[in-house]
C-alpha positions as CSV (number, residue, x, y, z in Angstrom):
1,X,2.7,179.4,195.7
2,X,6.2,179.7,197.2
3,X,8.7,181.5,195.8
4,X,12.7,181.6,196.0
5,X,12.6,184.4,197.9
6,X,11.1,182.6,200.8
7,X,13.8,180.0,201.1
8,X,17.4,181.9,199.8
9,X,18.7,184.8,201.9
10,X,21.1,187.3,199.5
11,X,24.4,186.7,201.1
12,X,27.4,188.4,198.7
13,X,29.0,191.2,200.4
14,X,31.3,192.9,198.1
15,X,35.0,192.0,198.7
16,X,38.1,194.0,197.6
17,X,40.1,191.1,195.9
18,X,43.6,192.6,196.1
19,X,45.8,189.7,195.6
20,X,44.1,187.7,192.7
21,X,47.1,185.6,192.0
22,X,46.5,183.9,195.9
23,X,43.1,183.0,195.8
24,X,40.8,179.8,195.1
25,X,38.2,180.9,191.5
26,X,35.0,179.0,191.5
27,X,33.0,179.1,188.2
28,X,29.5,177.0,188.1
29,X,29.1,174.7,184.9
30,X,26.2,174.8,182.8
31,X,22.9,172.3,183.1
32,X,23.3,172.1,187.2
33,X,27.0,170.4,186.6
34,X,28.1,171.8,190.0
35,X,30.8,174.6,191.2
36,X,34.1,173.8,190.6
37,X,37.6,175.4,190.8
38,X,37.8,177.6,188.1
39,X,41.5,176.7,186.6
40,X,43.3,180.6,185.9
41,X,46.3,180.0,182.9
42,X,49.3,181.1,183.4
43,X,49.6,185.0,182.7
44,X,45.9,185.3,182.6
45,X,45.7,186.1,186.3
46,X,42.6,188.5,187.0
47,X,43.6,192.1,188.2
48,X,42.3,193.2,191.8
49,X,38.8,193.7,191.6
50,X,35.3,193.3,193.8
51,X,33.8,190.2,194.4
52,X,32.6,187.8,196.3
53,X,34.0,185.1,199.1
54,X,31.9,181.9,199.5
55,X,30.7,179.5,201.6
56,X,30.3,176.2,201.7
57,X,26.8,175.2,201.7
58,X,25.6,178.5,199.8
59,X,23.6,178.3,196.9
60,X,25.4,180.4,194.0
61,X,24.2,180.8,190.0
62,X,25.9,182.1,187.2
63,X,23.8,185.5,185.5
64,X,25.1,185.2,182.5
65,X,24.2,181.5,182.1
66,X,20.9,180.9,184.6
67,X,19.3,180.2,181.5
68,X,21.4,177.6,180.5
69,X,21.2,175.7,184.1
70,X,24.3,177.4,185.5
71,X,23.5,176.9,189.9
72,X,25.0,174.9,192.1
73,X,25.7,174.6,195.7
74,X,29.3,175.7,197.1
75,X,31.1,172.2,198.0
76,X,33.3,171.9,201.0
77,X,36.6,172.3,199.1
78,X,35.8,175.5,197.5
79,X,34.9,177.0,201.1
80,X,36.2,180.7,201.1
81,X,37.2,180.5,197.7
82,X,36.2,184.1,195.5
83,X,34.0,185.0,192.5
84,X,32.9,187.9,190.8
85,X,29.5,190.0,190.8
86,X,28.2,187.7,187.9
87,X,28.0,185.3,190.6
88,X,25.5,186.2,193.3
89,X,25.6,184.1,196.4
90,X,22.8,183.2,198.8
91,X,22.5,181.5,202.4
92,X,19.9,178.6,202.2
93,X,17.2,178.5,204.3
94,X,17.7,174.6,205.4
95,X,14.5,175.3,208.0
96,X,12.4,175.9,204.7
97,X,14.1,173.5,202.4
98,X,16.0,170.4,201.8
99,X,19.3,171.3,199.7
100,X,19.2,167.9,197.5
101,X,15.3,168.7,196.6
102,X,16.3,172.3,196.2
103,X,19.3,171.0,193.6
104,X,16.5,168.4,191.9
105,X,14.0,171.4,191.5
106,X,17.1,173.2,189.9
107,X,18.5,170.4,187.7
108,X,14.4,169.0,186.4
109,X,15.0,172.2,184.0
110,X,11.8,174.0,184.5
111,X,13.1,177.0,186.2
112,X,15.5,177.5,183.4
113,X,12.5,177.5,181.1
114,X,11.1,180.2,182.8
115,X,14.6,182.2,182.7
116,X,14.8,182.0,179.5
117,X,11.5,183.5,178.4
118,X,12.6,186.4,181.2
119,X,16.2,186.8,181.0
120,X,17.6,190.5,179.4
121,X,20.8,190.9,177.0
122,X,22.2,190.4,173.8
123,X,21.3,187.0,172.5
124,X,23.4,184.0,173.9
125,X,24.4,186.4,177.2
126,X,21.3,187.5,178.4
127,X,21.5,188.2,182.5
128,X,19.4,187.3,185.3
129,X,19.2,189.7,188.0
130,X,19.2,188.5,191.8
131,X,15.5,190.0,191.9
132,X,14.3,188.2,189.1
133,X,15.4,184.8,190.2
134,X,13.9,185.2,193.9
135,X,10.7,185.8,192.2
136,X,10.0,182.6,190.2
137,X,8.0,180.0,191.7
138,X,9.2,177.0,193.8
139,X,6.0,173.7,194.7
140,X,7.5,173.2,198.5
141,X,5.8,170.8,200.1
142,X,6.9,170.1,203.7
143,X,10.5,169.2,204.5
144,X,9.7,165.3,205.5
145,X,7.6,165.5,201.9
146,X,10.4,166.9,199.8
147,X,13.2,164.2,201.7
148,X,11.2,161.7,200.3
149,X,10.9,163.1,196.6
150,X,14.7,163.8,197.1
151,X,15.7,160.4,198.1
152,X,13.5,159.0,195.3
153,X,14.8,161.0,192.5
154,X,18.3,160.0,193.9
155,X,17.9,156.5,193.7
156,X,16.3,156.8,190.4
157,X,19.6,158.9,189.3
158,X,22.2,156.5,190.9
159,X,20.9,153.7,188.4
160,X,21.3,155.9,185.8
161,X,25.3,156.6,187.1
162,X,25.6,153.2,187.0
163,X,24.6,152.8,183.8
164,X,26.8,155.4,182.6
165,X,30.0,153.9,184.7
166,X,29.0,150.6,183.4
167,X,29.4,152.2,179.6
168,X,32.6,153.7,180.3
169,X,33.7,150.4,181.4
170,X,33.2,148.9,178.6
171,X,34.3,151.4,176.1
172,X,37.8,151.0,177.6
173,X,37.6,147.4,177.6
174,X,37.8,147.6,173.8
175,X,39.8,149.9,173.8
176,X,42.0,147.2,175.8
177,X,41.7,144.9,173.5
178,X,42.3,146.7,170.4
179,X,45.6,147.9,171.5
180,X,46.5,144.1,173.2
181,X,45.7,142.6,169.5
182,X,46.6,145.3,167.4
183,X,48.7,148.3,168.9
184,X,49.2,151.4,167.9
185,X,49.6,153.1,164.4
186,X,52.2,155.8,165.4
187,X,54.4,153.2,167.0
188,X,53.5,149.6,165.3
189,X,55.1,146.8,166.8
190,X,53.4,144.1,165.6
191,X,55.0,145.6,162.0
192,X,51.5,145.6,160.5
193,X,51.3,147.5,157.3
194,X,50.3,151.6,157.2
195,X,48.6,152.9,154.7
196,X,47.4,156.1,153.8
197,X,42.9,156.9,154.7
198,X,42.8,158.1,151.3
199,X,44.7,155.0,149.5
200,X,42.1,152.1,151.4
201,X,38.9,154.2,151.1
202,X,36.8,156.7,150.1
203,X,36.8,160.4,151.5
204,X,33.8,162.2,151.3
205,X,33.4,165.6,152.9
206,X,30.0,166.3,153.9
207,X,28.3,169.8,152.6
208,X,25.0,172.2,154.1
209,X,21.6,172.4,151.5
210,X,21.2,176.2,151.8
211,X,18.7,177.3,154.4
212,X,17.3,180.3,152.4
213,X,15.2,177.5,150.2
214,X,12.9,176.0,153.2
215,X,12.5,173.2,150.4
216,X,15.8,171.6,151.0
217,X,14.7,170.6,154.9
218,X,11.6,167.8,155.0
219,X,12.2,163.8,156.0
220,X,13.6,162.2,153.3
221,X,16.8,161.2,154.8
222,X,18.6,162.1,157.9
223,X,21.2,165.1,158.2
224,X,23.7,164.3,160.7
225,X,26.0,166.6,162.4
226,X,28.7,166.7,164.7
227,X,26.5,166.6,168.1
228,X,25.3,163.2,166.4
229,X,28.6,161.7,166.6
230,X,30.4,159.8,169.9
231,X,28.7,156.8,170.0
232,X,29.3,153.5,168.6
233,X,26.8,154.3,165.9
234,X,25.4,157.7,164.9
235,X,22.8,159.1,167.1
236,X,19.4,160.2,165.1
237,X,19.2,163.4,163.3
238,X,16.3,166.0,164.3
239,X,16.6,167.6,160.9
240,X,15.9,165.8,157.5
241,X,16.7,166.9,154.3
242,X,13.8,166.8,151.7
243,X,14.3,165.0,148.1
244,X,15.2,168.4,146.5
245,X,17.8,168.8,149.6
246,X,19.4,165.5,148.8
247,X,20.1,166.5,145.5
248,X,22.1,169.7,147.1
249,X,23.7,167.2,149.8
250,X,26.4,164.8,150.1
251,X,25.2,160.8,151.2
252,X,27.0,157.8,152.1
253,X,25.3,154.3,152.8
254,X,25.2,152.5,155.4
255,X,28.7,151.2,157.1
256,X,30.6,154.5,156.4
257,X,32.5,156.1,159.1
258,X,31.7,159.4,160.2
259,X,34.4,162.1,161.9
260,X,34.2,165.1,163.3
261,X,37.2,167.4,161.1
262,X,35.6,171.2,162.3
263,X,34.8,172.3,165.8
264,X,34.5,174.5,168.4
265,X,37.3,172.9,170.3
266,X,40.4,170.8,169.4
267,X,39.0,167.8,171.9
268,X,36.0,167.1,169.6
269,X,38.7,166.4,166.5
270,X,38.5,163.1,166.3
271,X,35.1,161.7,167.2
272,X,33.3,159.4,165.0
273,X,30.9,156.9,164.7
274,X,29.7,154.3,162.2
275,X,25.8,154.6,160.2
276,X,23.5,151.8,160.6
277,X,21.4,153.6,157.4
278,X,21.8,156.0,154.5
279,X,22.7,159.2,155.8
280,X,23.5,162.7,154.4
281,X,25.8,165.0,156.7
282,X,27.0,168.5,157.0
283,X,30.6,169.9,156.6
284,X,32.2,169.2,159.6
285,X,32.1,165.5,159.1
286,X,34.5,163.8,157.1
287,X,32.7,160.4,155.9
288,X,35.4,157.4,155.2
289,X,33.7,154.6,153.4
290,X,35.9,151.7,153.3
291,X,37.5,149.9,150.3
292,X,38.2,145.9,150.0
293,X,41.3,146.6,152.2
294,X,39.7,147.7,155.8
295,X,36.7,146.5,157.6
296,X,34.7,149.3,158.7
297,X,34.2,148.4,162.2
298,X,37.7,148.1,162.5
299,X,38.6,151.4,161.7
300,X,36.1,152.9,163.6
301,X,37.5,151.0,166.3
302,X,41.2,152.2,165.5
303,X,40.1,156.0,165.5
304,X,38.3,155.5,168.7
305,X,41.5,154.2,170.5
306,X,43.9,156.8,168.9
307,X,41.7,160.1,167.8
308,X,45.1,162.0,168.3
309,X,46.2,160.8,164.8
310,X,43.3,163.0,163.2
311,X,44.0,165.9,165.6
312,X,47.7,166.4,165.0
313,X,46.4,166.9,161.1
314,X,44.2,169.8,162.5
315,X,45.1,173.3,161.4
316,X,42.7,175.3,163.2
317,X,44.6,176.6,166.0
318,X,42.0,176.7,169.2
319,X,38.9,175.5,167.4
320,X,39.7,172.6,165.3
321,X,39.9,171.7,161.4
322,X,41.4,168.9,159.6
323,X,40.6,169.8,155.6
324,X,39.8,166.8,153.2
325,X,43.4,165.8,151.8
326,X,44.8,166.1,155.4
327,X,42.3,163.6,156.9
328,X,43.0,161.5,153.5
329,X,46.9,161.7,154.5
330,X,46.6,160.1,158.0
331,X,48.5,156.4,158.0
332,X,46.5,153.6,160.0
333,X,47.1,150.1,160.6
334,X,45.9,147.6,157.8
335,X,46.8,144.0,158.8
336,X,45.4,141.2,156.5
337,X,41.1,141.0,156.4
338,X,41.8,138.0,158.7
339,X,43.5,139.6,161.3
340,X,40.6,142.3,161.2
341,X,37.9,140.0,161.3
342,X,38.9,138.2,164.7
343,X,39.4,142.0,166.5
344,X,35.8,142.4,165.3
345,X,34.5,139.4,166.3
346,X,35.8,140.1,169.7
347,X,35.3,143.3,169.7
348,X,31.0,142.8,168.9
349,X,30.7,140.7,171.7
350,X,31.4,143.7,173.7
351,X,30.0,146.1,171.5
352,X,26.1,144.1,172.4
353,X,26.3,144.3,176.1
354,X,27.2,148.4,175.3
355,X,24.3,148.3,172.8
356,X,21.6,146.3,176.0
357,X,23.3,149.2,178.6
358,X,22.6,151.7,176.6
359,X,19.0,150.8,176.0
360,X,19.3,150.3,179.5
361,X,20.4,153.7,180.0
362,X,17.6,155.0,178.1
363,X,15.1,153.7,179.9
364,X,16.3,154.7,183.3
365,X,16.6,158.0,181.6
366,X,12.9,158.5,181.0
367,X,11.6,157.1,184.3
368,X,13.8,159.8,186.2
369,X,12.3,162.8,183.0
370,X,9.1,161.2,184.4
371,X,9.4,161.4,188.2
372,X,10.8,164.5,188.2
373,X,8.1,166.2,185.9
374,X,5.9,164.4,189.1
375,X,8.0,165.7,191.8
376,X,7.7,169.7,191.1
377,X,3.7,169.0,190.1
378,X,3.0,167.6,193.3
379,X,2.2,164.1,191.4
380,X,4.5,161.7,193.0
């Protein structure tokens, strides 16, 4: 079996770096996202150090974050730009290998797999030395064999970035016509009334079952959490809460609201999505369930357009937080039921085609999971 060492030549040679403040960062994003210009903030320029300069056309990994998918291949506009020794650099061997099969093999996630279970460091940073990666296996078939697997996985993936353009399409297209029938609740000028989260529905802040009693987890109802939330309606859960958990846990039914008050990063304030079931949910989620006063889709569909009114209520600097009263506190726009109703009934038509895309979507996910489990077996 063929490994990485016979098709990527180590190519960093160490580079004094003396003027920091004049040169091009690259950083490599996570899951085979690609290299990109690593933006430097203002006073946080790095001091001189040793690094190195890049290519265009070299392959180049993060050690810190192989595990977690983090290679790439250096793009033409970030020729001769600079990183540091946690970012080895290698010449690829294009007489031994295509460079799009080479970024499938990378991106089908088996490689990463194997990282993981051989990586060394404190848990979360664990570093893969330049050795260790040449060393794990590659299935190389010859060149005119792995242009064909590459040119089929990349039709199979350009349906899927279809898919996905198609979706954005169409998430701004009611955004559109929210805005065009309704307008905005910081500015209001169709003089609709504003009223208070808290006065037109119910707040419920969700809570965590505590792990030390294995009891509280089984599959009596779903436990949703922030990385469950985005869509038009709540992803699935993988953990369930048994029936001694739901007595610990806090539940709404069906047609409640659920947004994301905690996280990691002030961007993720904001996100919601609406439950088609009975769900319980954990304490970053702030669950509205709507009075006589406010549809619930129409809500939703006001937070989607404007998920800055929940993050100026956040108090927790560069993570995120918006506490229970300060969520309650936040004005939206409640015209009559009537005037809700027709934005919904406009709004569903578009909210189907999203719903056939995304199923869409899903399938065109699994068929490219499927040829690229083929591909690197030598099945396809």
């Amino acid at each position: 079996m063929t490994v990485l060492a016979d098709v990527l030549d180590v190519a960093g040679r160490p580079e004094r770096i003396s003027a920091p403040g004049e040169e091009l960062f690259v950083t490599v994003k996570l899951n085979c996202g690609g290299a990109v210009q690593r933006v430097v903030k203002s006073g946080k320029v790095p001091v001189p150090f040793t690094g190195y300069r890049v290519r265009a056309g070299q392959f180049i990994y993060s050690r810190i974050d192989a595990r977690n998918g983090a290679f790439a291949i250096v793009p033409e506009e970030l020729h001769g730009a600079v990183v540091s020794k946690d970012f080895p650099v290698f010449d690829v061997r294009r007489e031994q290998i295509d460079e799009r099969y080479l970024v499938h093999f990378l991106r089908a996630g088996r490689l990463q797999e194997k990282i993981r279970a051989a990586s060394f460091g404190a848990t979360n940073r664990q570093r893969i030395t330049e050795e260790h990666l040449l060393g794990f296996e590659i299935f190389l078939p010859p060149l005119d064999e792995q242009r064909r697997i590459a040119a089929i996985l990349d039709q199979a993936d350009a349906i899927r970035t279809k898919r996905r353009q198609t979706l954005a399409h169409l998430d701004d297209l009611t955004k559109s016509i929210f805005q065009a029938r309704v307008g905005d609740p910081r500015t209001n000028r169709y003089g609709f009334r504003i009223a208070r989260i808290g006065d037109v529905s119910m707040v419920v802040t969700g809570n965590s079952p505590s792990r030390l009693d294995s009891d509280n987890f089984g599959s009596q109802i779903e436990w949703i959490k922030s990385s469950n939330i985005g869509g038009h309606v709540a992803s699935r859960a993988e953990e369930c809460l048994s029936e001694k958990g739901m007595s610990h846990a806090r539940m709404v039914n069906r047609g409640s609201v659920l947004v994301t008050c905690i996280a990691g990063s002030p961007e993720s304030i904001g996100k919601c999505s609406i439950v088609d079931r009975d769900v319980a949910f954990n304490q970053q989620i702030n669950a509205v369930v709507p009075g006589e006063e406010v549809l619930a889709l129409f809500l939703l569909q006001q937070l989607k357009n404007f998920p800055g009114i929940v993050r100026e209520k956040s108090t927790g600097g560069m993570k995120g937080l918006v506490n229970k009263s300060a969520f309650e506190s936040i004005g939206i726009l409640v015209p009559q039921i009537e005037v809700q109703e027709s934005v919904v009934n406009r709004l569903s038509v578009v909210w189907s085609e999203q719903a056939a895309v995304q199923r869409a979507l899903a399938a065109a996910d699994e068929l490219f999971a499927s040829l690229q489990s083929r591909a690197f077996r030598g099945e396809l």
